[in-house]
Structures are given as C-alpha cells and as structure tokens.
N, C-alpha and C positions, 0 to 999 in steps of 0.2 A: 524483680521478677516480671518475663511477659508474660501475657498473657492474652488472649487473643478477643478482640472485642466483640458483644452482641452487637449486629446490626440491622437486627427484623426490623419490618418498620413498624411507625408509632406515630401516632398523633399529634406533633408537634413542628412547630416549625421549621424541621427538619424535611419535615416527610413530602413524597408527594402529592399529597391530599390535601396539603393547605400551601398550596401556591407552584407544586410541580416542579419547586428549585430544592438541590440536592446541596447537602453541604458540603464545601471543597474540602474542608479539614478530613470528615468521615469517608470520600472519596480517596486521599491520601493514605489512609489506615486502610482503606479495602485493597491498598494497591501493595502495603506492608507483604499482607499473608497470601497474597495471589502467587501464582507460579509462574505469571506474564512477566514479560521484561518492560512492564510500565513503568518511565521512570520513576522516583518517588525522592521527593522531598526531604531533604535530612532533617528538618525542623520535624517532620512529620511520626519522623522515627523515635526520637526523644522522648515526642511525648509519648508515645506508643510504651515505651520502657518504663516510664512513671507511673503507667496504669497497671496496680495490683488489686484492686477491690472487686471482689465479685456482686458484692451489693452493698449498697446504701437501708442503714435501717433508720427511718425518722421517727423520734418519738414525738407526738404532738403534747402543747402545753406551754407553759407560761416560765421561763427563769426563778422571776422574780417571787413565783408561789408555787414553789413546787411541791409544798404537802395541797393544795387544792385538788377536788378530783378531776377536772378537767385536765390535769396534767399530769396524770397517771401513766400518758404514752411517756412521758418524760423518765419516770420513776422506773417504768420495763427496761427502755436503756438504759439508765445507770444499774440499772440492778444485773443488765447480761454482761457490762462492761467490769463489776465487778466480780463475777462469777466466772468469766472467761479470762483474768488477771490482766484485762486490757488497759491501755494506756491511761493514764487521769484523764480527764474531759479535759480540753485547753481550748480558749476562746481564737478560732480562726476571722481575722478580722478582713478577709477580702470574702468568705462566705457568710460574713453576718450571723455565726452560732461559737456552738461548743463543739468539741467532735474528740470522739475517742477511736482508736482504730483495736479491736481482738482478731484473734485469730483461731479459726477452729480446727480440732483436729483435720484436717484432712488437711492442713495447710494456706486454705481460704483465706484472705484478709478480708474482712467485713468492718464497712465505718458507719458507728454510731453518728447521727445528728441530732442536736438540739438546737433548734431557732433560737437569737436574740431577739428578733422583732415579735410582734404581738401574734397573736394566735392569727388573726385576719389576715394579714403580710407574711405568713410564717415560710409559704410556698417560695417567696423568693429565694429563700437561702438554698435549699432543695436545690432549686433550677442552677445557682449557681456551681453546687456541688455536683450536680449531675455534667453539666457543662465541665465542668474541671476534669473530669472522669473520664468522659466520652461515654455514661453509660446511658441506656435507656429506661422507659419507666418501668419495663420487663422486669427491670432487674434493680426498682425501689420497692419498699416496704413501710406499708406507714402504720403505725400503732397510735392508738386514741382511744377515748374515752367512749363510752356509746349508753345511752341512758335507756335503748331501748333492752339493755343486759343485763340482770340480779347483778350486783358485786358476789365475786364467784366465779360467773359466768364469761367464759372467753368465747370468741368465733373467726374463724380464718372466712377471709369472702377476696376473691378475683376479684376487680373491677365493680366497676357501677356507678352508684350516682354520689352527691355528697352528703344527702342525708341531712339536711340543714344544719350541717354541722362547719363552723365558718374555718377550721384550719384545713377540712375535705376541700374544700370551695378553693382554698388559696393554691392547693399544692394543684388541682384539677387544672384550675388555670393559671399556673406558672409554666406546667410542664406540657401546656393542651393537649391534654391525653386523661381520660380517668381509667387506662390499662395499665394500673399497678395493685400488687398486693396489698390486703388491709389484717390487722388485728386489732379486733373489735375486743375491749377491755371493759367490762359491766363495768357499771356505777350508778346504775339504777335512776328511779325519779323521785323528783320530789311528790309532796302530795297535791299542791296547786300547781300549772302551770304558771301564774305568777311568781313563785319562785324559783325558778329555773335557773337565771341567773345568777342568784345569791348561793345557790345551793351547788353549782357547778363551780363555784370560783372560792365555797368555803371546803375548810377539810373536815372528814369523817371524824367524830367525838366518841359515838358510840362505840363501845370494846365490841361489839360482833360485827360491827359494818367494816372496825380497820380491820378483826383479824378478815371476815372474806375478802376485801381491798386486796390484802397482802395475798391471800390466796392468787388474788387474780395476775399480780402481777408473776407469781411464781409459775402457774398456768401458762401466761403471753410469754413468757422468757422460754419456757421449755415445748411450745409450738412454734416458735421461730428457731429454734436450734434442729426441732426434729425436720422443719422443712427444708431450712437450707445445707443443715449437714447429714441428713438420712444416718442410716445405719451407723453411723461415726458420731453422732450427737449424741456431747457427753447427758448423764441423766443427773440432772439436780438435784439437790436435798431440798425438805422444805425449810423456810427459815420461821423464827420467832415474829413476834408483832415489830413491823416494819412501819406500815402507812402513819 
C-alpha cells in the first residue's frame, strides 16, 4: 500500500535547525507526490511502496523482565497487539527489538516496537525504525511507566521533557526531537526514594496493585486506539488479572 509521507519538520538531523542540510532521500519522496516533472529516482520510489505504517507505537521496558513495572510500556503493546489479532512479536535484528505489525479498522498498519537493548540505549532501535519508515517523531508514540501516576492511572501528554526517566532520555536523543507523543502508565512510588530502583525493576505481588496494573494497561491500550483510530476505534473488554 502507498501511502504518502509526513514531512513537517522535526528536530532531527534531518531538519534545518540542526545544520540546514536537507535529506536527499526525503527530497526524493517529496519529488514522488509533487506534480512537477522533477525527475525522481527509481530507488526512491521503492522505497516509497514499502512505507505502510501510519505510526510507530514504542513500548518502553526491559525483554528480559517483562512482569517488572517499569516495563509496563512493554505489557500495553503486547496487550494491543493481542487485542487487535496482530502479528506474533518477531525479533528484527537490523532494528535491534521485537515488532509486531496490527492493523486498525480503518485499514491503518500500525507497528508495535519493543527494544532489545537496555532501557538507557532503548532510543536506538526507535531511530532505526523510524529511519526505515521514513516517518517522523509526529508520528511515534511512546508508552512508559511514570511513577508520578496511581496504578490506575493513565495520561496522554504531546511533547516535553524526559522526566528523569532514562528510556525518555534515550528516544529524545536518538531522534533529536522531544515532539512525539507519550502514554504515561501509573505505577506509582515507592515509599523511600532509596527504593526506586528495586521497586521499578520488581513486579507487583500485591492482588490490588496487579488488578490496577492491569487496569492501567487496558486504560493505555484503549487511549491509543481512540487516538489513532477516532471514531473507528474498536472498544475493548476488560480482561481478568493480567500483570
């Protein structure tokens, strides 16, 4: 399927704000959809055809621990990727994750990502997948943990800063840009800030922490469906204890 690409600008190396040089490639595709008789690159067209995703959705989090709360972004995509009867996760190994691709009613392909690298590095894989795509950060979405949230508690936020939050930090500067979408998934805090890290990297035990957990995640799954598919976003059930 074509499809025709965003090319607002964006804070990245791309753009003219960090060095004033435009990229040949996305000059190429601007030259795709014009009505000018520029000529245009048949490499360029190709890849133009391979691009079907309307967005990248990342879930932030760890593989290796994926009942941990910090990696609850992780839990929201697999949880839309099963809900939407999207492909199994399979490990893409020139983007360093997992990636599932669903598709919403209106037709939209949308691909899940899951970083293999560490939560700190995670941004690389993003940029790579972005790069692959030709999409911009417009049109990423990143889901994560946010302790400043009840479990429970979800929050849509545009842009902004990363919130000392270190896979915010990575995607911010893989893609130099912090203009992309967020879903902010509670997880609450500990009661010291000494345990911040024991407590973000173990999983929930207590029977009311997992069932709001699971709320949360069925919350994040059904604000990314009503934003990117409007009107057409199907409505979820709730499910049983999950986390």
């Amino acid at each position: 399927m074509i499809r025709r690409c965003s090319l607002r600008p964006f804070l990245s190396p791309f753009s003219s704000r960090a060095g004033q040089q435009k990229n040949s490639l996305f000059q190429s595709v601007r030259s795709v959809h014009d009505d000018s008789t520029t000529e245009v690159d048949p490499s360029a067209v190709n890849v133009v055809q391979s691009i079907d995703y309307k967005y990248i959705i990342m879930g932030l989090g760890n593989v290796d621990f994926m009942q941990a709360r910090h990696s609850i972004g992780m839990r929201v995509a697999k949880f839309m990727a099963h809900e939407l009867k999207g492909t199994r996760f399979i490990r893409d190994r020139p983007l360093l994750a997992q990636v599932s691709t669903v598709q919403l009613p209106n037709s939209d392909q949308i691909l899940l990502l899951k970083s293999n690298l560490a939560m700190n590095a995670s941004g690389k894989s993003l940029r790579k997948a972005v790069d692959k795509h030709l999409l911009s950060p417009y049109e990423v979405i990143i889901v994560y943990d946010d302790m400043e949230l009840e479990p429970g508690e979800v929050q849509w936020k545009a842009g902004g800063g990363s919130e000392g939050h270190n896979g915010l930090r990575s995607v911010m500067a893989s893609l130099g840009s912090d203009q992309f979408a967020r879903v902010r998934v509670g997880i609450g805090r500990p009661h010291s800030e000494k345990e911040v890290r024991e407590y973000v990297m173990s999983k929930a035990v207590e029977s009311e922490e997992r069932r709001l957990l699971t709320k949360s995640i069925f919350l994040a799954t059904q604000m990314l469906l009503d934003r990117i598919a409007g009107n057409s976003a199907p409505k979820l059930k709730p499910k049983g204890p999950m986390f």
